[in-house]
C-alpha positions in Angstrom: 17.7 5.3 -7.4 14.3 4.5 -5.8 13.8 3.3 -2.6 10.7 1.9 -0.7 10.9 1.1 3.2 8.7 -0.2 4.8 7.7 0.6 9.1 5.0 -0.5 11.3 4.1 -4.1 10.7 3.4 -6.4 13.3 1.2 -8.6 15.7 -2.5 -7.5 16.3 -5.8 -9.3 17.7 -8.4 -9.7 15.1 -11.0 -6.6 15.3 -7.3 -4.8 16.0 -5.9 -1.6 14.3 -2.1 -1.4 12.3 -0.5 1.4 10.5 1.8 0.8 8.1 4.7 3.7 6.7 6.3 3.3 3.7 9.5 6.2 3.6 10.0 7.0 -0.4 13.2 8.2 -2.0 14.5 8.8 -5.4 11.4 9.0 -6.6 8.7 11.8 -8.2 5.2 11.5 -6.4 3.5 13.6 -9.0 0.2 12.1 -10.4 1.9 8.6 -10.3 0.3 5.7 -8.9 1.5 4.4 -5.3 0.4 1.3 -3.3 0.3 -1.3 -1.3 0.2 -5.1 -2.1 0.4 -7.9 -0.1 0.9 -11.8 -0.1 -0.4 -14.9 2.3 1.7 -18.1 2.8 0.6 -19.7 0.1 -1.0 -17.3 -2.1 -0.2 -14.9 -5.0 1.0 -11.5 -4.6 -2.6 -9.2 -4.4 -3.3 -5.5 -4.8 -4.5 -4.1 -1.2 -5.2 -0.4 -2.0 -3.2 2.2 -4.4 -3.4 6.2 -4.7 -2.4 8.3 -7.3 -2.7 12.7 -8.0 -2.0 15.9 -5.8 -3.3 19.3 -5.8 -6.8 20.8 -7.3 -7.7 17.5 -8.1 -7.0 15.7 -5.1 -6.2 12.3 -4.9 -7.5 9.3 -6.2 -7.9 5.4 -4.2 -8.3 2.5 -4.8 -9.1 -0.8 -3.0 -9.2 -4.3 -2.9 -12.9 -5.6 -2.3 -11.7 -7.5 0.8 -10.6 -4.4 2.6 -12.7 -1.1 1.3 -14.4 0.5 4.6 -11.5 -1.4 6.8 -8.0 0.3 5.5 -7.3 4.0 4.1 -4.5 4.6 1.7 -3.0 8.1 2.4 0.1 9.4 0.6 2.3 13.0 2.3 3.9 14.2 -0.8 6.0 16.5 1.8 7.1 14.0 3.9 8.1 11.7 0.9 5.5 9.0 2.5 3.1 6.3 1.9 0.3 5.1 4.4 -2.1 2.4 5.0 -3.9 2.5 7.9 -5.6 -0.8 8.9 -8.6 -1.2 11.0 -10.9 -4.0 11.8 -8.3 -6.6 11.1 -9.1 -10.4 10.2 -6.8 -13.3 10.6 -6.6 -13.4 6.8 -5.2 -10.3 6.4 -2.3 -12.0 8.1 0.7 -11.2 5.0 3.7 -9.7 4.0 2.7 -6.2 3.0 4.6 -4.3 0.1 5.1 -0.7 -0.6 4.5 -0.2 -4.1 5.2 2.2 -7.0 4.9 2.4 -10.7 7.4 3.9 -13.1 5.8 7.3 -14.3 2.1 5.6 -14.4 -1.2 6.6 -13.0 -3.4 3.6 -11.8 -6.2 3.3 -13.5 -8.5 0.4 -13.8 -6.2 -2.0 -13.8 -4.3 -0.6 -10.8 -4.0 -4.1 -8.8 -2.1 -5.4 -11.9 1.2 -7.3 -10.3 2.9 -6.3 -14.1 2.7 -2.6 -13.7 4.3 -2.3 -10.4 7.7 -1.2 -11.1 9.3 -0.4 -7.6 8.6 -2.6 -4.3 10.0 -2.4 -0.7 11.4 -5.7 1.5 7.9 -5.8 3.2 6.6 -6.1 6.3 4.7 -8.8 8.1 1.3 -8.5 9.4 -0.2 -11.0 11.9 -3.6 -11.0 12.9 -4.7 -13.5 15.0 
């Protein structure tokens, strides 16, 4: 069966920089769509970034408004892994982050969808303060 584990969460000074790892097994990487969501105390569940394809045609991102230019998505199809690096870190990026993956599914448009995500890891906590 598939499993998502999550590694590298943690405490971090605003302006800081947190990479998360995300170890992937029982599961095809193929052109299927991989992510990362996240959730604040007291918020909804919200698509951070997600990454889909291989090969010739290289893969394809996508990110949340809040963090495009501050985190990179990155998935090693050899390693079985899935990456978020976070730079430039604000206090309301403080959340539980999720390792994400959809059930034979590219992204698409609608990539931040909470619906479409069919796999999820326990999550790791992010503090930035």
């Amino acid at each position: 069966h598939v499993q998502l584990v999550e590694s590298g969460g943690g405490s971090v000074q605003a302006g800081g920089s947190l990479g998360l790892s995300c170890a992937v097994s029982g599961y095809t990487f193929s052109s299927n769509c991989m992510g990362w969501l996240r959730q604040s105390p007291g918020k909804e569940r919200e698509g951070v970034a997600a990454a889909a394809g291989f090969g010739a045609f290289g893969t394809t991102t996508y990110y949340a408004d809040s963090v495009k230019g501050r985190f990179t998505i990155s998935r090693d199809k050899g390693s079985n892994a899935l990456y978020l690096q976070m730079s430039s870190l604000k206090p309301e990026d403080t959340a539980i982050y999720y390792c994400t993956a959809r059930d034979r599914e590219t992204c698409g448009s609608n990539w931040d969808a909470l619906s479409k995500w069919a796999y999820w890891g326990q999550g790791t906590q992010v503090t930035v303060s």
